[in-house]
MITORMAR-218904 format. One record per atom (N, C-alpha, C): residue in three letters; x, z, y. Coordinates in steps of 0.02 Angstrom, whole numbers, plus 50000, padded with zeros to 5 digits. Layout:
# MITORMAR-218904
ALAXZY;...
//
This chain:
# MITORMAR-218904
UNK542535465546002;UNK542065462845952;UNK541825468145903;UNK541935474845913;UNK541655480445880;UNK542405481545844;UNK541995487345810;UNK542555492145761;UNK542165496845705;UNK542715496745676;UNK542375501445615;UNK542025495945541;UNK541455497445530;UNK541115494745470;UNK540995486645508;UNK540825485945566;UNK540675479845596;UNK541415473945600;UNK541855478545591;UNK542605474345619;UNK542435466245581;UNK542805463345636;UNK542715456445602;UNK543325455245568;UNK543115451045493;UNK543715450145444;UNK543845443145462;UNK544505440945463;UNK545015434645479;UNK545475434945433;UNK545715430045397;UNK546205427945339;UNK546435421045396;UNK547005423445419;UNK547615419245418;UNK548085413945400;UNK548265409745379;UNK548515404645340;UNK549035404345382;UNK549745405345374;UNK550415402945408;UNK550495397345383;UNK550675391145390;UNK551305386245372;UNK551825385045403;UNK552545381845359;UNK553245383845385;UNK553055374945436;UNK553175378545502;UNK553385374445567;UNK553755379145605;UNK554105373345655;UNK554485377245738;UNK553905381145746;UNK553305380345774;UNK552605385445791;UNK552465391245748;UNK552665392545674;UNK552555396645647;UNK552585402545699;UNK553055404745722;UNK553265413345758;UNK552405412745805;UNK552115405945817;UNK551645408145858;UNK550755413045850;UNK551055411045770;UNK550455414645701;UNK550395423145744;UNK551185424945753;UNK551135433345758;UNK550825433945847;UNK550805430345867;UNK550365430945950;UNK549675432245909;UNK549375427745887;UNK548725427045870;UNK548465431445843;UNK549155436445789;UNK548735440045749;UNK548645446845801;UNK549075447745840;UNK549235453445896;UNK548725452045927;UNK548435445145964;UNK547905446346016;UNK547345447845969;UNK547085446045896;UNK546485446945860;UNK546555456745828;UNK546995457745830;UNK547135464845825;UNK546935469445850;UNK547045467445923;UNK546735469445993;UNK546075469645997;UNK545725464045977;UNK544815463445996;UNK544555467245942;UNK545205470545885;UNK544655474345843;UNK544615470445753;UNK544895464245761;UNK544865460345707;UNK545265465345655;UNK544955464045589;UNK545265466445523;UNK545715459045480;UNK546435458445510;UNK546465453945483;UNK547225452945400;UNK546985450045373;UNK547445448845329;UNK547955441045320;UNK548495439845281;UNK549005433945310;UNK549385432345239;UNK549035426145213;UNK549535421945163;UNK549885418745224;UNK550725420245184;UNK551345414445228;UNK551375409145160;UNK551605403045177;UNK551825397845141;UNK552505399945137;UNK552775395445057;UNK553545396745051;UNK553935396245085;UNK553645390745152;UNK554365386245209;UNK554365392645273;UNK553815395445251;UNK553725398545286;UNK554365404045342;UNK554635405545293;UNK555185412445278;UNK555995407545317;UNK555895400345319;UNK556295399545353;UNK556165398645424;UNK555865400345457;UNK555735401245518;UNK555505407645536;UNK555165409745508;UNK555105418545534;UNK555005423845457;UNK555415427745452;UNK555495434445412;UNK554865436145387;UNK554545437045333;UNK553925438245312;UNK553665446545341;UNK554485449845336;UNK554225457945354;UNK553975457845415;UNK554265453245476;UNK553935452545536;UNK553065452145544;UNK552925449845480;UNK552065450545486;UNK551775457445448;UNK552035460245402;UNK551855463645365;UNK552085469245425;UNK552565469445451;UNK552775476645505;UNK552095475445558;UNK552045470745568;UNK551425469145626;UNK550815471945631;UNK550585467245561;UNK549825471445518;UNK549885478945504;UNK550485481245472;UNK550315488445418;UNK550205487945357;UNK550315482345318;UNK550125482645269;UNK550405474445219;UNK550465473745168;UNK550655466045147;UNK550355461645146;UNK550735456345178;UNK550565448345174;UNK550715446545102;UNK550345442045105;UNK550395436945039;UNK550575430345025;UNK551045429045008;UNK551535423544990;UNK551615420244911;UNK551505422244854;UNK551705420644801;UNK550905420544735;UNK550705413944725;UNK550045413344696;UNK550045420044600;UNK550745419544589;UNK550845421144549;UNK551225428644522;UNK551165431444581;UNK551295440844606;UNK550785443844632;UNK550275441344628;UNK549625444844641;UNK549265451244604;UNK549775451944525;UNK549455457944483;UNK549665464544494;UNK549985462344570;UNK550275472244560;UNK549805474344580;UNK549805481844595;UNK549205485644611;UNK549155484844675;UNK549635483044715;UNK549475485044808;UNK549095477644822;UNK549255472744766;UNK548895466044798;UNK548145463744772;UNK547955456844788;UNK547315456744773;UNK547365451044758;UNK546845445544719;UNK546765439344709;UNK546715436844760;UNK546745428344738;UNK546675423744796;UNK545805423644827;UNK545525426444758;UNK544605424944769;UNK544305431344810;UNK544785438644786;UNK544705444144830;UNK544855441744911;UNK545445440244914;UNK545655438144990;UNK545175434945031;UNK544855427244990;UNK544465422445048;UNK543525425445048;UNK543515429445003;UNK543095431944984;UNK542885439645047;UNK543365443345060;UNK543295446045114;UNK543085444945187;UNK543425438745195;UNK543515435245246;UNK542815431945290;UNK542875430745344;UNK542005430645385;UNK542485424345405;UNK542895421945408;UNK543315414645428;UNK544085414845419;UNK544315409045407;UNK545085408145400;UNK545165403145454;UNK545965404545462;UNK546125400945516;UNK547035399245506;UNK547045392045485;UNK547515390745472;UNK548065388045531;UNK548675392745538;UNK548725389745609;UNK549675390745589;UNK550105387945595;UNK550005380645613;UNK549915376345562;UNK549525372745566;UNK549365368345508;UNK549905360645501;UNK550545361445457;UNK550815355845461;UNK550475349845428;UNK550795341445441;UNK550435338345408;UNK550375336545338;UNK550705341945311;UNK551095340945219;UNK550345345645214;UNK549905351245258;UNK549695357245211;UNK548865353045253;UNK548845347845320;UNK548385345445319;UNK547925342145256;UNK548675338345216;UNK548505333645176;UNK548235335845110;UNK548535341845097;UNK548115346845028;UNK547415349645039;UNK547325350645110;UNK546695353945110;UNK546155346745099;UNK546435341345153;UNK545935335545154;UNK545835333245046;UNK546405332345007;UNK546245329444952;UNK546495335544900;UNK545955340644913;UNK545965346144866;UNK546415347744844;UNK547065348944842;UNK547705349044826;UNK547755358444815;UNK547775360844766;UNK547855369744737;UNK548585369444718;UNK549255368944746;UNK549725370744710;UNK550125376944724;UNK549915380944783;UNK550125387244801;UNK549495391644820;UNK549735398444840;UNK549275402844861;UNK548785400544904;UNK549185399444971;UNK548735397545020;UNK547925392845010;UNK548445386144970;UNK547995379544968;UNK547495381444925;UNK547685385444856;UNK547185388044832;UNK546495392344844;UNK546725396044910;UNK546265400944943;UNK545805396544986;UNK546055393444997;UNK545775387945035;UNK545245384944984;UNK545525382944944;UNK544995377144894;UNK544575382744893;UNK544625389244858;UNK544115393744838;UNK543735396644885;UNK543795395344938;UNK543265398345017;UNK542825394745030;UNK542255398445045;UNK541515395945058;UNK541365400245146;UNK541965403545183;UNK541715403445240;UNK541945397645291;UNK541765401045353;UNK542085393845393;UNK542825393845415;UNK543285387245411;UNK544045387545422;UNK544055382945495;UNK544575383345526;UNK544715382945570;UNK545375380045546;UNK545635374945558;UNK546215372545571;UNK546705370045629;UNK547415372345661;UNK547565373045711;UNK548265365445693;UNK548255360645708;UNK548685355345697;UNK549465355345741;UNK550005355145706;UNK550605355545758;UNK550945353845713;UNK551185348145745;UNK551805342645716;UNK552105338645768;UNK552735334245749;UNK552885327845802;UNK552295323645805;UNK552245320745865;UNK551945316745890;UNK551885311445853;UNK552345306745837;UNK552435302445757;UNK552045302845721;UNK552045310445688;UNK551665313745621;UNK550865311945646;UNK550835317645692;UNK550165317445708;UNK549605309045721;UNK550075304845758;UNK549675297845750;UNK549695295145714;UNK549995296445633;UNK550055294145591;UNK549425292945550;UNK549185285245536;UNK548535283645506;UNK548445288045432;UNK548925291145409;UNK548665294945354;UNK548485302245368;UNK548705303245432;UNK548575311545453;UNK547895311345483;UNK548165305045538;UNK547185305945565;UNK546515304445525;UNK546705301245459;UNK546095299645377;UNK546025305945362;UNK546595310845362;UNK546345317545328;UNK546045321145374;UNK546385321345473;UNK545945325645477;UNK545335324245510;UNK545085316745484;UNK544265314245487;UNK543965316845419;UNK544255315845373;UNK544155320445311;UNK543845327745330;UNK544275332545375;UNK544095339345369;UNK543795338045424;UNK543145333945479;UNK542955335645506;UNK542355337645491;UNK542365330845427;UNK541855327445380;UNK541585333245356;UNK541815338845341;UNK541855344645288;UNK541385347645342;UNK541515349845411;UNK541315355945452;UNK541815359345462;UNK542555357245469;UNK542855359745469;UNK543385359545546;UNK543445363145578;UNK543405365045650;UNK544195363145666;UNK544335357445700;UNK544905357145715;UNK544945358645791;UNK545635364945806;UNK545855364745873;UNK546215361145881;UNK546385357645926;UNK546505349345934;UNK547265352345965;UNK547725350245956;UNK548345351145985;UNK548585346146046;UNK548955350246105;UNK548855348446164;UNK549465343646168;UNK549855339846241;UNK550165334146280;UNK550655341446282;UNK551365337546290;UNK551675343946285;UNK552505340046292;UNK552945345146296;UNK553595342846265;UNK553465345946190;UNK553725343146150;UNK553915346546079;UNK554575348546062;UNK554805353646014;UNK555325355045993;UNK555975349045977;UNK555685344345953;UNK556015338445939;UNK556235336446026;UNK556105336946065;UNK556315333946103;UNK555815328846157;UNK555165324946116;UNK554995322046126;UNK554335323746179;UNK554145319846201;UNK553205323946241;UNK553135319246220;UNK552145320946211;UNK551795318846178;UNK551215324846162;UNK550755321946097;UNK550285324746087;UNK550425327846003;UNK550435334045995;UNK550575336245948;UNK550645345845946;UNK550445349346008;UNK551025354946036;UNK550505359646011;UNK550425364345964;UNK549835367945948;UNK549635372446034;UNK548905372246003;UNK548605373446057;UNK548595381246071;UNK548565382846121;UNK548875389746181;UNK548535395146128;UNK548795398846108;UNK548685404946082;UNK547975407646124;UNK548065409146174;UNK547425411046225;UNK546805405446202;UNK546785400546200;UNK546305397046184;UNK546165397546104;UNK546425397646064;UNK546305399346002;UNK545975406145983;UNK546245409346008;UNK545895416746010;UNK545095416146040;UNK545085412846088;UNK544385413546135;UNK543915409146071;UNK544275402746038;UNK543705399445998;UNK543615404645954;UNK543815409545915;UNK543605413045869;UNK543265418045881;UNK543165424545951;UNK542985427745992;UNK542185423546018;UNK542175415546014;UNK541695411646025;UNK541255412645984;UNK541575410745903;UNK541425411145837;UNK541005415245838;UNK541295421745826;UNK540975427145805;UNK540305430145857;UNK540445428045917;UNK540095432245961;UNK539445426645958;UNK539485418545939;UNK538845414145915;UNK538555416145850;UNK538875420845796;UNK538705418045740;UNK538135423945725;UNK538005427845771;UNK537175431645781;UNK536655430445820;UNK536885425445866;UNK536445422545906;UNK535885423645878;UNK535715418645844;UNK535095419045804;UNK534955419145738;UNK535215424845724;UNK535005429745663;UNK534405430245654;UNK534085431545604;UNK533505432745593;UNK532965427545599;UNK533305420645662;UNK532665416845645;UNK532755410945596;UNK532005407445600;UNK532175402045558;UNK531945394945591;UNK532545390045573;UNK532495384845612;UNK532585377645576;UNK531835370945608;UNK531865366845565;UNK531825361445598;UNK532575356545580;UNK532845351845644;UNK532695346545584;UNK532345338845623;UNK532345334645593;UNK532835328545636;UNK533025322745583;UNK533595322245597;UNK533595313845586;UNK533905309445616;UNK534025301345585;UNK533425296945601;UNK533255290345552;UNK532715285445575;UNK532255287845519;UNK531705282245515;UNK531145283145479;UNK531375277745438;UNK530905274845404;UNK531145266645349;UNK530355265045335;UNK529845262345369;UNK529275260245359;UNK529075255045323;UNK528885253945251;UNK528885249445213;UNK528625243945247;UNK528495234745253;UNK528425229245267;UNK528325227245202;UNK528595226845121;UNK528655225745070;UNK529315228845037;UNK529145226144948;UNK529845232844926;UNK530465230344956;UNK530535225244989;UNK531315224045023;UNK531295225945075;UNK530875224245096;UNK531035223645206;UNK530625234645222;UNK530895233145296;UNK530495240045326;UNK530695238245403;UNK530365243645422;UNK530195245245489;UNK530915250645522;UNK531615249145548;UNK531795256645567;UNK531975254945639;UNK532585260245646;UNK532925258645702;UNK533635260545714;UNK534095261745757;UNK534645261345775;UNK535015269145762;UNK534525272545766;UNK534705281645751;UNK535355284545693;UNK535895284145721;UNK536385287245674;UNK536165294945619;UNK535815297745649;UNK535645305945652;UNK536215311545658;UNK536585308745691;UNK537115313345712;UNK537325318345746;UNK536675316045794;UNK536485322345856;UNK536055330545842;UNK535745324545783;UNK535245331445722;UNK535665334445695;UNK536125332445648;UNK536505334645606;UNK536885340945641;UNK537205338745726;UNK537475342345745;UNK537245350345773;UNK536425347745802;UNK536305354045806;UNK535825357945758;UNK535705354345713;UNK535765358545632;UNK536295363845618;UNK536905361045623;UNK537375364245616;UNK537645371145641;UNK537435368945728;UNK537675373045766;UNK537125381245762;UNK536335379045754;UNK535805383745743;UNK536145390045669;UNK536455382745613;UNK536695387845543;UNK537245392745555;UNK537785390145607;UNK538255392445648;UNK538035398945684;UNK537395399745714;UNK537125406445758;UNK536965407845725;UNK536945410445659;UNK536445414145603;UNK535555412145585;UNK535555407445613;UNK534805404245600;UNK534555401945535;UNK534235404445473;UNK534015401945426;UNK533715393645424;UNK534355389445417;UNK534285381245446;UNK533945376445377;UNK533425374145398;UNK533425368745365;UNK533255361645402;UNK533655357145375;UNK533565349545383;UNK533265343045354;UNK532825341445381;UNK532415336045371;UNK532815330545393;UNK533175325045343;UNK533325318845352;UNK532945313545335;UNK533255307045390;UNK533025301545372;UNK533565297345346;UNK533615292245317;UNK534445289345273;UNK534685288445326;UNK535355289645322;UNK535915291145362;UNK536525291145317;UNK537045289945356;UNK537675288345300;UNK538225295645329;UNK537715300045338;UNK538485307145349;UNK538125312145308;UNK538665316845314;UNK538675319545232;UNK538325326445243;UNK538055328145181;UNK537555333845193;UNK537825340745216;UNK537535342245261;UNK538045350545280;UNK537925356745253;UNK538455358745244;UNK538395364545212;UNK537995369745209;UNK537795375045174;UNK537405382745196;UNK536725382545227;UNK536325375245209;UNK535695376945261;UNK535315372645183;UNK534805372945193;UNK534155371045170;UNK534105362645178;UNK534105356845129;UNK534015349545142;UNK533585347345121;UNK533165341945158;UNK532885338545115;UNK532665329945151;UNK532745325145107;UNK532815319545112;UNK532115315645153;UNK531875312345201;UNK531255311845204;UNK531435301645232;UNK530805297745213;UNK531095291045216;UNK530345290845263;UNK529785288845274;UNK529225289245303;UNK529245292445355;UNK528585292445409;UNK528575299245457;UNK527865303245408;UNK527655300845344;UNK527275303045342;UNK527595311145292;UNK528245308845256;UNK528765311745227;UNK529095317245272;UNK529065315345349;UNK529235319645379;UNK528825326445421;UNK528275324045420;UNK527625328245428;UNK527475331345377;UNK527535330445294;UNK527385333445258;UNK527985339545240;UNK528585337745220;UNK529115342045257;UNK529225346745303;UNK529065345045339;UNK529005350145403;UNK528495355845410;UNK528075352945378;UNK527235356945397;UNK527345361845313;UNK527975360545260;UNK527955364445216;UNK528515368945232;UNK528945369845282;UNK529395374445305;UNK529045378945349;UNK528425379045377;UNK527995384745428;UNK527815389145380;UNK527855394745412;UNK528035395445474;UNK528935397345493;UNK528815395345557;UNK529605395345574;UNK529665399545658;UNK530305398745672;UNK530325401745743;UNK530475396445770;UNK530815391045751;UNK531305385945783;UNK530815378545758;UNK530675374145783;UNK530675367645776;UNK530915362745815;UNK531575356845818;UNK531695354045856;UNK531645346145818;UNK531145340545829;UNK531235334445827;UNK531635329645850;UNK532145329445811;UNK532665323845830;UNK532745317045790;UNK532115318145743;UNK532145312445700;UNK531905305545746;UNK532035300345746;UNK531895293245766;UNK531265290445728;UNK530915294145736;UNK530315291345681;UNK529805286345702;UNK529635281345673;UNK529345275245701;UNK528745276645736;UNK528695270945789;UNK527945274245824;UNK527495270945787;UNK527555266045753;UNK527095259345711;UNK527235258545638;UNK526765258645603;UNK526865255845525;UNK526605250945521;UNK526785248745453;UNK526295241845435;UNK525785243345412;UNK525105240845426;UNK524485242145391;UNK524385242945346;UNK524445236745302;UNK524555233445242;UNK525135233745206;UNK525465235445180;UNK525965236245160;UNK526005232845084;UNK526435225745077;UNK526325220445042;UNK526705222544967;UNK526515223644915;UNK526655225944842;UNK527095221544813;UNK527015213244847;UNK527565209344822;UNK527915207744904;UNK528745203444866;UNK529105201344920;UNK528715196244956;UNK528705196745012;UNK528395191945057;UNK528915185445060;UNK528365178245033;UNK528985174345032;UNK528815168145080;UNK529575165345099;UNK529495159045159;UNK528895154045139;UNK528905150445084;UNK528525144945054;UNK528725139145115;UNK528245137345159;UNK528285132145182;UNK528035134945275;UNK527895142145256;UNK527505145145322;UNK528185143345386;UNK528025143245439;UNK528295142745507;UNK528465151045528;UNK527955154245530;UNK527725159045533;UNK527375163345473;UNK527195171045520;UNK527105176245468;UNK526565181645520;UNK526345184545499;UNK525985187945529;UNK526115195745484;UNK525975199745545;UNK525885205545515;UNK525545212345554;UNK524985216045518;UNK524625219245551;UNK524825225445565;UNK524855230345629;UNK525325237245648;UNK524775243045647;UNK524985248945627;UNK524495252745633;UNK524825259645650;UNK524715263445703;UNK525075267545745;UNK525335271945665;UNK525695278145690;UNK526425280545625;UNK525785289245653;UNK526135292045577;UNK525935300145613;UNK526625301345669;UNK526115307845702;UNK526425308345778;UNK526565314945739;UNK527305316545683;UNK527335324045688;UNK527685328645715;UNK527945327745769;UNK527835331945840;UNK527335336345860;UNK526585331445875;UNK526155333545894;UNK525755335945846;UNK525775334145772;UNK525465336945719;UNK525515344345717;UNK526475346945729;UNK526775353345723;UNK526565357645782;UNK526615355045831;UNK526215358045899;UNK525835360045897;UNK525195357445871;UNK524495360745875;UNK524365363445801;UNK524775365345745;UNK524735368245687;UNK524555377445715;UNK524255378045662;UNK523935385745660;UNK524655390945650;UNK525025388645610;UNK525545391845605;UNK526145389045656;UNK525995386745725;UNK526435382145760;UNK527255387045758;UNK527575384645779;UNK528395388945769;UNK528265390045854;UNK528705397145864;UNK528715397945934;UNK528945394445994;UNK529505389845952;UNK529875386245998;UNK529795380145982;UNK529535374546004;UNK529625367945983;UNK529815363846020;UNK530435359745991;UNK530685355246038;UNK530785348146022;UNK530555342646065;UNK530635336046043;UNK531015333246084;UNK531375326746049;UNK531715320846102;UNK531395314646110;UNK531545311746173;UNK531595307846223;UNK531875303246217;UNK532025298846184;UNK532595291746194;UNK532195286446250;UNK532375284746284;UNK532005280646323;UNK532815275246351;UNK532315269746359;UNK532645264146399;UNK532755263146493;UNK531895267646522;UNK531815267746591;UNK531495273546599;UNK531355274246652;UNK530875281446689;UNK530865287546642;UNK531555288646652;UNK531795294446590;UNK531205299746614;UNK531395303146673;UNK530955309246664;UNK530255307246684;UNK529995303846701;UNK529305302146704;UNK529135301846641;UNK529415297546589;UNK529185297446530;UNK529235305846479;UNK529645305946508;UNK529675314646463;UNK529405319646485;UNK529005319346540;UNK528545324946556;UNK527895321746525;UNK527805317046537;UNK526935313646493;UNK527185317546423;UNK527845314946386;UNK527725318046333;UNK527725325346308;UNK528125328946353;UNK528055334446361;UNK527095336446337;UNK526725335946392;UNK526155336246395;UNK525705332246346;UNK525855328246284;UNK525615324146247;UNK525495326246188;UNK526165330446187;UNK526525330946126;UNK526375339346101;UNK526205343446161;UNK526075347646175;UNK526615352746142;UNK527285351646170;UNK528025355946147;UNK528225358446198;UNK528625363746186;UNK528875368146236;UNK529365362046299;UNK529875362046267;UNK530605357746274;UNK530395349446273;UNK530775345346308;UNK530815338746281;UNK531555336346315;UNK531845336746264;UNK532715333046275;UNK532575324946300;UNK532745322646342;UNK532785317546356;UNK533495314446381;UNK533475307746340;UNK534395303146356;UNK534095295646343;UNK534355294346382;UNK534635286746390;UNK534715281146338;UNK534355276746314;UNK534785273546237;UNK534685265946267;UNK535535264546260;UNK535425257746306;UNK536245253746232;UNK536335248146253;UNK537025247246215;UNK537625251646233;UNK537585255346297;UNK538255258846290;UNK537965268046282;UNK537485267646282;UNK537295277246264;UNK536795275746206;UNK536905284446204;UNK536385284746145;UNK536565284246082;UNK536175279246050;UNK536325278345978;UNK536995277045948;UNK537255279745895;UNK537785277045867;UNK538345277045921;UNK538485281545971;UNK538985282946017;UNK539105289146006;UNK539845291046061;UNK540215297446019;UNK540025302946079;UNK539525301646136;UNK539665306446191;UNK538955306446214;UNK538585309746213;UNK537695306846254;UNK537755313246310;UNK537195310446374;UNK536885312846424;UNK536375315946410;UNK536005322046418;UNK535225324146426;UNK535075327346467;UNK534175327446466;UNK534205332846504;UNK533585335446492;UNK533505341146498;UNK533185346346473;UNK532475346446515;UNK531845345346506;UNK531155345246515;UNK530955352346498;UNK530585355246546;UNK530405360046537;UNK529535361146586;UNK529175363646574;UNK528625364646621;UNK528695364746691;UNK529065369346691;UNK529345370546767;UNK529945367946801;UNK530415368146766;UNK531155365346764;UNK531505361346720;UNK531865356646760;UNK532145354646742;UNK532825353146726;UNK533375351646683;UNK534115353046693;UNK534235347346647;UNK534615344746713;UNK535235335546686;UNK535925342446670;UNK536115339546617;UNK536815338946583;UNK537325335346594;UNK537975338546587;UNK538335332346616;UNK538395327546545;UNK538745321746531;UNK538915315546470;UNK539455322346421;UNK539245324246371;UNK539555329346329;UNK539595324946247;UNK539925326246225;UNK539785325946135;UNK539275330046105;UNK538965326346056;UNK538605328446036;UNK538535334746012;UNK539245337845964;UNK539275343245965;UNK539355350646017;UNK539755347346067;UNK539435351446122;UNK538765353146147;UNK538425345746156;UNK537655346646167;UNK537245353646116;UNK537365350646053;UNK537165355546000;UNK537305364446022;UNK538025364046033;UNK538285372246050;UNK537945375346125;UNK537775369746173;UNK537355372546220;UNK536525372246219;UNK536455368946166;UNK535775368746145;UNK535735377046108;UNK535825377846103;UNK535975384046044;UNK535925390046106;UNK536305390246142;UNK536335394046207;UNK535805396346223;UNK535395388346256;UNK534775389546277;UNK534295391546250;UNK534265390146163;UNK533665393446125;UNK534045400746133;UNK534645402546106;UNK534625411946119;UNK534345414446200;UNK534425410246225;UNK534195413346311;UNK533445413846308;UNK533315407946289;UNK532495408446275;UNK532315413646255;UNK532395416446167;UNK532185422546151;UNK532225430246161;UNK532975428546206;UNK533125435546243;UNK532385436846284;UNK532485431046321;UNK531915433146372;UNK531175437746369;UNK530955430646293;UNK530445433846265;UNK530595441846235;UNK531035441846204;UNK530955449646178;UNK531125455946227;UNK531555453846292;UNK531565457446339;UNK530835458846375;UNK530515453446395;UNK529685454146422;UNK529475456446356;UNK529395457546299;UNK528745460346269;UNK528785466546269;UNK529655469946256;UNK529975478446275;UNK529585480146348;UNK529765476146399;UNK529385479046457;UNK528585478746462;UNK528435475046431;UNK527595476646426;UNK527355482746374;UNK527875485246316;UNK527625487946275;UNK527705495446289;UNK528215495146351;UNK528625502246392;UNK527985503146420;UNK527815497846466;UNK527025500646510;UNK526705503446480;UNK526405499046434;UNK525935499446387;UNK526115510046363;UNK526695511946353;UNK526575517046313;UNK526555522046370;UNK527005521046435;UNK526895524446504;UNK526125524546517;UNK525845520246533;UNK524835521546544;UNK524625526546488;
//
């Protein structure tokens, strides 16, 4: 992962478990790829493995004590997380889960923690008991809530005796997610990318509206994942009940006309992907008072097509290089997503399934990728996966392009 001025910085977090001794694998294999890393131990720590055992490892001191930080060889807790390009708390018991989930500062560690603004990684290992315990799994829906990256701990025997699900996960695999980390988080540097996200809310009168079923979760995710490759992210929402993400650019949009105006004030861009659910129909008329029963049977009401801003952004003078829209459909998935493809006039058109068991407000969706020429079905992934291979394919995309414009510009200087 390079060396020298490039080395990647990692801050460590030990807590005292049986798994602790497995901290010093991790820091040995991140040592190896070049990582610059540094290591708060917790107090419980020291009964399971010797603190000098890490400090002989690194070359240099670990940090253990919130309140011995003024000698000269050490540094603050804000110097420490402050260095740091990610922390990675491993093993994370469920006593040090529960401080991170409800802000809890009473030692070094937890404190470094509260005071970090890069991304953490938390590695979970406890009894099986612990771990299904309804107050462990609240917190760590809590830190997912955050952006906060749990490696999921594997089926196993445990130290206790017992099998089950609880066994921190393989050193080898932990290493590769952070090696993942770092080697995504330039992807796409330099560009800028503007994902819209959730339903629309089309006034009817000041009570009632027009929406639909759209969690925006699938936006959110690959919002995330674009801010994750170094992409200057901003997000266009529609109301949605998940929580705003971190490090990117927000802004609230309730209309599609809110979302066209939004959008068309973030160009120019490199990235545009439409994932918002935005209505195809408004109300004409849009009634100033509550519309009331009286004695009517019936009600009438007049529809008048919604802006199309997809196709608004498409054919903009400042269009973004890449534009991508989705597909929710009920039937003739790809029939319908190549018309729109061609309608809509966008590079991409994601197309999935939205029926009662896919789609909306579910934890796993299908797509598949529309393209002029090609096409590519996906297998049924989470959304956040979708997002991390969505991400893939836009860096593949621009390799390409900037690889063909080098070879035209080589000719170009060869003639």
């Amino acid at each position: 992962m390079g060396g020298g001025k490039s080395k990647k910085k990692v801050l460590i977090i030990v807590t005292g478990g049986i798994a602790s001794y497995k901290a010093i694998d991790l820091i040995r294999s991140l040592m190896k790829l070049g990582c610059d890393v540094d290591c708060i131990l917790t107090k419980s720590v020291s009964q399971f493995v010797a603190p000098i055992t890490f400090s002989s490892l690194l070359g240099k001191n670990v940090f253990t004590d919130l309140f011995k930080l003024n000698d000269s060889s050490q540094m603050s807790h804000i110097n420490l997380v402050n260095k740091a390009s990610l922390v990675v708390v491993i093993p994370a018991t469920a006593n040090f889960i529960g401080k991170i989930a409800n802000g809890i500062a009473d030692d070094l560690a937890s404190t470094t923690i509260l005071a970090s603004r890069c991304p953490l990684f938390v590695a979970p290992a406890m009894n099986t008991g612990m771990y299904e315990n309804k107050a462990v799994k609240s917190n760590l829906k809590i830190l997912k809530k955050r952006d906060i990256k749990i490696l999921e701990p594997k089926y196993g025997k445990l130290a206790c005796g017992q099998t089950g699900k609880g066994k921190l996960m393989d050193i080898d695999l932990i290493s590769e997610n952070i090696v993942q980390f770092f080697n995504r988080s330039n992807l796409l540097k330099g560009k800028k990318a503007v994902v819209t996200s959730g339903p629309s809310q089309e006034k009817i009168d000041p009570v009632r509206f027009i929406s639909n079923f759209s969690s925006g979760t699938q936006g959110y995710e690959i919002a995330k994942a674009l801010r994750n490759a170094g992409a200057r992210t901003t997000l266009i929402s529609g109301p949605t009940k998940l929580d705003q993400p971190l490090n990117m650019k927000f802004k609230k949009a309730e209309t599609g006309r809110d979302f066209l105006n939004h959008s068309l004030s973030e160009l120019p861009a490199d990235i545009y992907i439409s994932v918002a659910a935005i209505a195809d129909w408004k109300i004409e008329d849009v009634r100033k008072q509550k519309i009331k029963k009286n004695n009517q049977s019936n009600i009438s009401v007049k529809f008048a097509k919604n802006t199309d801003v997809l196709y608004e952004v498409s054919r903009n003078n400042m269009r973004p290089n890449l534009v991508i829209g989705f597909a929710a459909e009920t039937e003739n998935l790809i029939e319908n997503a190549k018309k729109k493809l061609l309608n809509k006039k966008c590079d991409w058109i994601i197309a999935n399934v939205v029926s009662d068991k896919k789609g909306f407000n579910k934890v796993n969706n299908k797509v598949t990728i529309v393209k002029e020429k090609k096409i590519k079905e996906w297998p049924s992934l989470s959304k956040s996966n979708i997002a991390e291979k969505l991400v893939l394919e836009i860096s593949e995309y621009f390799s390409k392009i900037e690889k063909e414009l080098y070879v035209k510009n080589k000719n170009k200087n060869i003639r």
